[in-house]
C-alpha positions as CSV (number, residue, x, y, z in Angstrom):
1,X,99.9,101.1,108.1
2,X,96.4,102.1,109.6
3,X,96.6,98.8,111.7
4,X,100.1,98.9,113.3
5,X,100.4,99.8,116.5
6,X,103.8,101.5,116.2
7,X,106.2,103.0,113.8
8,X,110.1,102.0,114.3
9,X,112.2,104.0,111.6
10,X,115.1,103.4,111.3
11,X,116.8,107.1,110.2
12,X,120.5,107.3,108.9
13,X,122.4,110.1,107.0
14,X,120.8,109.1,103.3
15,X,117.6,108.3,104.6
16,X,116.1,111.4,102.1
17,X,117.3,109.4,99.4
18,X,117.4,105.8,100.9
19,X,116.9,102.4,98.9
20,X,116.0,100.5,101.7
21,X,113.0,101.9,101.8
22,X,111.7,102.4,98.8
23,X,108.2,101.2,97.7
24,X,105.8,101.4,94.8
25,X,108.0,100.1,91.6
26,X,107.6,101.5,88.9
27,X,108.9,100.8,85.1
28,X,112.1,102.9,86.1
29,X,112.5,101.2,89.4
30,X,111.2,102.3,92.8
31,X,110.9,105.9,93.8
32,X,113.6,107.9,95.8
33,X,111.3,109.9,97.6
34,X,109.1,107.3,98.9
35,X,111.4,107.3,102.5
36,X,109.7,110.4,103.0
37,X,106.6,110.4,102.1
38,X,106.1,107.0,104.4
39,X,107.3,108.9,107.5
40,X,105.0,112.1,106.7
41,X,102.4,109.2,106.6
42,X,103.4,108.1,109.9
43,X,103.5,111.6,111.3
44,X,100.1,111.7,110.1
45,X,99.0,108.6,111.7
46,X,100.7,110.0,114.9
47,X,98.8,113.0,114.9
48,X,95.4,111.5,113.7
49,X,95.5,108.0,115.9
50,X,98.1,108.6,118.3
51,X,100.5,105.9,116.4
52,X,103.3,106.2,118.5
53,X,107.2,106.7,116.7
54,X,110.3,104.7,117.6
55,X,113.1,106.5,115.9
56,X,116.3,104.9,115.8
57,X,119.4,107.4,114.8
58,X,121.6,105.4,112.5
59,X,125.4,107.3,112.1
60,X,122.5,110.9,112.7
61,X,121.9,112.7,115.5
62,X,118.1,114.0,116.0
63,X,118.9,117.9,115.2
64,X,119.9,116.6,111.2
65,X,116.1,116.2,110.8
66,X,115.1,119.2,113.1
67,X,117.4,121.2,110.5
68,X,117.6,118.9,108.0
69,X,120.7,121.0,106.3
70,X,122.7,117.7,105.8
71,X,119.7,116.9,103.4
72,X,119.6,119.9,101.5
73,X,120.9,118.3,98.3
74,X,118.5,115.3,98.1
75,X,115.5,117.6,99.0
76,X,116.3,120.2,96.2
77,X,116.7,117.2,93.8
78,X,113.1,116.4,95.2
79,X,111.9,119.5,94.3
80,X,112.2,119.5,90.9
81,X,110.0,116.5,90.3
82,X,107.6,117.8,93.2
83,X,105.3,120.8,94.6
84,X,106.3,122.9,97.4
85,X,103.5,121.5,99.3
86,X,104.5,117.9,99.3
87,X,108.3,119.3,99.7
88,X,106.8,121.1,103.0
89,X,104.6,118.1,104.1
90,X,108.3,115.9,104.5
91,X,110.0,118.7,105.8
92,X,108.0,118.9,108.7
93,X,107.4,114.9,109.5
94,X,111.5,115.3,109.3
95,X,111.3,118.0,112.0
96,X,108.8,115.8,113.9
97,X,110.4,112.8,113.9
98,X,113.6,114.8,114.7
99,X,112.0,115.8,118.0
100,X,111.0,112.5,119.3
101,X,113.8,110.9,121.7
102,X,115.0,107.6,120.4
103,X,118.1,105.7,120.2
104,X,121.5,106.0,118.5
105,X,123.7,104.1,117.4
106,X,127.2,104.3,115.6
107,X,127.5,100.7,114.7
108,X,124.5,98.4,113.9
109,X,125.0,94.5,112.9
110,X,122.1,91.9,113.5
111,X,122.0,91.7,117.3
112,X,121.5,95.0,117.7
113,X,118.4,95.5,115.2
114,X,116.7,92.3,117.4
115,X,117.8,93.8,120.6
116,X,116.6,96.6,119.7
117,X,113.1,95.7,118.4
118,X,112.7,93.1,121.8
119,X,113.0,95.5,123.9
C-alpha cells in the first residue's frame, strides 16, 4: 500500500461489512472488518504521504459515511469483537473519506468500472 500512488475505493451500502474486500484468511474465513480497517489505512497514508483518495459512491451518497447511521448495525456487531479505539479509528476514515468528492453511481457493470479507472 505504501507504494501506490492512489487509493480508488469503491464504497456501497454494505461496505462496513463487505466480502469484496476482505483480506487476511483466517481458519474461519476472512475477516468482516477488514473493509475498514484498509480505508483507515488509507486515510492514514493520506494524512502521512499525501496518498490521494478516489472514492466511488456505489447505490451511497457521501453523507452515509459522514454520518455513518445506515452502518450502525455492522459497526455495533464490530464492537463486540473490538476496542473503542479501533471502532473510533474507522469511524473517522468513514467520515473522511465521506468528505472527499467523488463519483456516483446507481448502476455499475464492466464498462463503467474501466471507464472509470481510465479516466
Amino acid at each position: 500500500m505504501e507504494d501506490s500512488v492512489a487509493f480508488v475505493v469503491v464504497l456501497s451500502p454494505e461496505y462496513a461489512r463487505s466480502h469484496w474486500c476482505r483480506g487476511g484468511l483466517t481458519s474461519l474465513g476472512p475477516p468482516l472488518h477488514w473493509c475498514l480497517e484498509e480505508l483507515a489505512k488509507f486515510c492514514d497514508l493520506r494524512s502521512s504521504l499525501g496518498r490521494p483518495i478516489l472514492p466511488i459512491f456505489y447505490k451511497v451518497d457521501p453523507w452515509h459515511f459522514r454520518k455513518q447511521s445506515p452502518f450502525e448495525k455492522n459497526i455495533k456487531e464490530h464492537a463486540k469483537r473490538f476496542g473503542e479505539e479501533e471502532i473510533q479509528r474507522w469511524r473517522g476514515a468513514m467520515n473522511v473519506v465521506g468528505h472527499i468528492s467523488g463519483p456516483f453511481y446507481s448502476y455499475m457493470n464492466k464498462g463503467s468500472i474501466i471507464f472509470i479507472l481510465h479516466h
